[in-house]
Structure formats: C-alpha cells, structure tokens
C-alpha positions in Angstrom: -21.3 -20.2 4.8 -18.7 -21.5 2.9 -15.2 -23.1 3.7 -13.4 -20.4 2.5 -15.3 -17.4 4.1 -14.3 -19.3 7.7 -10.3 -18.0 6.2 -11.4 -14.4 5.5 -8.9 -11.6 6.1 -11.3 -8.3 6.0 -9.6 -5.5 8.0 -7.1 -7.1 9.0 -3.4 -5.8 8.3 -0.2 -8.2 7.1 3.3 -6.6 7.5 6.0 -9.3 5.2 9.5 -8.7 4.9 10.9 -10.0 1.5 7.1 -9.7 0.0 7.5 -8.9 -3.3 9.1 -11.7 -5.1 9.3 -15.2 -4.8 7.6 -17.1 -1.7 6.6 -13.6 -0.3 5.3 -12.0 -3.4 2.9 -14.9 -3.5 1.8 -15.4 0.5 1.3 -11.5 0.1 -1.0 -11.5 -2.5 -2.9 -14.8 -1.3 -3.5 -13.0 2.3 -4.8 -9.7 0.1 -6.9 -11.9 -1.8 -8.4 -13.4 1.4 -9.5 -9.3 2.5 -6.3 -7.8 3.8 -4.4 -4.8 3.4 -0.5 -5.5 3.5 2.7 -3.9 3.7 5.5 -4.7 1.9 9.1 -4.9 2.6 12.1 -5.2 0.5 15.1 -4.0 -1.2 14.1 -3.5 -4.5 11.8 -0.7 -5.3 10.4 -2.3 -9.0 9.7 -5.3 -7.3 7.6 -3.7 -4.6 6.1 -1.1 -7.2 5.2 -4.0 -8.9 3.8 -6.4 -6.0 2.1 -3.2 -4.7 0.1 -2.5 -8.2 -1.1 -6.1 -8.0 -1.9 -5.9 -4.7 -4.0 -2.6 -5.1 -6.0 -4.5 -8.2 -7.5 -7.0 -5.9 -9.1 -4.5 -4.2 -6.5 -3.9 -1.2 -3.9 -1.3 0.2 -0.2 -2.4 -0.7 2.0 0.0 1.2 5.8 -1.0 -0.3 8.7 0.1 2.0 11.7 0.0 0.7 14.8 -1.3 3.3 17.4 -3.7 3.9 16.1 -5.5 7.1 19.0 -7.3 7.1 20.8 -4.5 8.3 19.9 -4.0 12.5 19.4 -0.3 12.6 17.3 0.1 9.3 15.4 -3.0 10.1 14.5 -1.7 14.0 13.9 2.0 12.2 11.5 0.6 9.4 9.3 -1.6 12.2 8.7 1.2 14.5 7.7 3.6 11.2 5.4 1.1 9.9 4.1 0.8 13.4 3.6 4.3 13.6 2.3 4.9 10.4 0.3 1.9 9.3 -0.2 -0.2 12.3 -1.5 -2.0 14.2 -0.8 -5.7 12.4 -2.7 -8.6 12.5 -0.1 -10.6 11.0 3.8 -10.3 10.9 5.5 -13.0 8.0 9.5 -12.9 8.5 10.2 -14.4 5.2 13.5 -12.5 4.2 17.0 -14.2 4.1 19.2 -15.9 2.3 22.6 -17.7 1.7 24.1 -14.7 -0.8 27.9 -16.4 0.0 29.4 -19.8 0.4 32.8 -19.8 1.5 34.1 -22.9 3.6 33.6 -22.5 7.5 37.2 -22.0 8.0 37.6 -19.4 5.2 34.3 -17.3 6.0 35.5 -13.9 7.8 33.4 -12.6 11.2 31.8 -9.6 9.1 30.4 -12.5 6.3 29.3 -14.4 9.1 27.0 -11.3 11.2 25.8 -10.2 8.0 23.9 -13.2 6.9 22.9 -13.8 10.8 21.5 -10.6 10.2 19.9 -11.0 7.4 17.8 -14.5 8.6 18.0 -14.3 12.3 18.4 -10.5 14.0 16.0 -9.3 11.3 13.3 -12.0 12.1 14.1 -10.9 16.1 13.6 -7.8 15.2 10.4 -8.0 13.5 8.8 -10.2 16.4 9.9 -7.7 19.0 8.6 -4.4 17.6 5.9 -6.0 14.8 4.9 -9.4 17.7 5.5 -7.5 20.5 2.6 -4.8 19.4 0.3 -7.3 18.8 0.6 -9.0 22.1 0.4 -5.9 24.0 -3.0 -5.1 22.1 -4.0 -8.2 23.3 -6.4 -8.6 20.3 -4.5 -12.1 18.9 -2.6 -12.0 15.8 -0.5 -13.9 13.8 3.5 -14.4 13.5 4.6 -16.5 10.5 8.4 -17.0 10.5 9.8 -19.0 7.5 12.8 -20.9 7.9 14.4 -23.5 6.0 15.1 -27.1 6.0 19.1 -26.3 6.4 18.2 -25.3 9.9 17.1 -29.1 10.3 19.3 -31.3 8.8 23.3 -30.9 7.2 23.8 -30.0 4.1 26.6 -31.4 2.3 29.1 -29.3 0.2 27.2 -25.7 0.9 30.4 -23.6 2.3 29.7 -22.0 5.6 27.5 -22.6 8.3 26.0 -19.4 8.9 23.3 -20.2 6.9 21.9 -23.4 8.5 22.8 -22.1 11.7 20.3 -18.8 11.8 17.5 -20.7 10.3 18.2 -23.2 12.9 17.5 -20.3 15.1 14.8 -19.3 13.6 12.9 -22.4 14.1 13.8 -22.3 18.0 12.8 -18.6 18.9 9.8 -19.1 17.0 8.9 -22.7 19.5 10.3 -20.3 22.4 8.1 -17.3 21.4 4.9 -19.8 21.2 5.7 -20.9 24.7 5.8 -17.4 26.1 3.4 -15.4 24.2 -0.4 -16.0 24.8 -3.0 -18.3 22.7 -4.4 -16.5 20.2 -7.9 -15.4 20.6 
C-alpha cells in the first residue's frame, strides 16, 4: 500500500465555502483529487462554473452553489439545502472571509462592523452548526476545517478597524471549543 492511498477520499463528500478561487479553489480540488465529490460555495457563478468543470475532469461531482454566506439568512438557507439535497458531508472547510474595508476603529459604523463579523465568524458558526452538527449526529466521524488568519493571533499595525482580527480571533476559539465538545473522530 502506498503512503498516499492511507489519504484517500473515495465516497466521501466536502462542502467549502469560498471554494472556487484562491486558497479554496485549490484545497477543493486537492480533496477531489484524493477521491471526493465536493460542493462548492461562492458568490461568483464563473468562478464556480469554472472550479466545478475542473473538478468534474478529475473524475468527481462538483456541485457549485452560488450565495453570499456572509449574509445569516442565505448562509443558514444554503446549509440546510445542501444538506437536503447533497448531504450527508464528510468534511465541512469554512474558508470564506475577508477584510473588504479598513476604516479606523473609531470611524467604522455598527453596520461595517456586523457585516464583516458576518462574513468570517457567523458564517463559519453557521456552517459548523447545520454542516458539523449533521456529521456529529450521524456519528460516522467527519472533518471540520475552519481557516482563520494570523490577524486573529497577533496585532496588526496600520490595518483600520478591528473587525477583522477580531472574528478570526473567534474563529480560532470556537474551533478549540467545538474540539472540546464534539466527539473524537472515528
């Protein structure tokens, strides 16, 4: 048996928010190229057209939905249709968010402030809960891959406001506090 056979994905299922460009186009189509089928979320529908089409020539199912997780209702709404439709996962990657604004602390408005802790923190809470939560109650293991960022670790100078850093901080602490409360994996 080889190395890489022990890292085999065969019928298993990936859902990834922000999956077709950047970091998640490429973690999408490494874990398709390891056996798995995957959906796709994002905002842009040629990105995920074009993700999907990769996807598909390696042999998998790329199912593209297009949404804005970062917006609570359409991000809860798009979790319990892909559970219904495509499910059940095997392995939930929260890799959406962003900075999108920088104004100074004092200068950032309460609407600029919920919409990027939105965009990197409710959306990843969101995700866990529907998307996590299946997979624990299956109680066949899984998977839950939250990316963060090192601005939720350290203090970045000169950046503009804190909302930023300060859901990616978050991030990193439900993730420790849902490996505490959910079970080993299997």
């Amino acid at each position: 048996m080889s190395v890489f056979d022990r890292f085999r994905l065969e019928g298993k299922r990936l859902f990834i928010t922000g999956g077709s460009r950047g970091l998640g186009r490429e973690m999408a189509l490494a874990i398709a190229d390891a056996g798995a089928d995957v959906v796709l979320v994002g905002r842009e529908a040629e990105s995920l057209a074009a993700t999907s089409t990769d996807i598909r020539r390696l042999n998998r199912k790329a199912i593209p939905l297009a949404g804005d997780m970062g917006q609570p209702e359409k991000c809860e709404k798009l979790c319990l249709r892909a559970l219904a439709d495509y499910g059940p996962f095997d392995i939930l990657i929260n890799n959406i968010g962003g900075r999108l604004i920088l104004p100074q602390l004092e200068d950032q408005s309460l609407a600029e402030w919920q919409r990027i802790v939105d965009l990197n923190l409710t959306s990843t809470f969101l995700c866990m809960k529907h998307i996590g939560g299946a997979m624990v109650r299956r109680g066949q293991g899984g998977r839950v891959i939250n990316v963060a960022s090192m601005s939720g670790m350290i203090a970045n100078r000169g950046t503009g406001g804190r909302s930023y850093e300060t859901a990616k901080a978050a991030v990193i602490h439900l993730t420790r506090s849902a490996a505490v409360d959910w079970p080993e994996p299997v």
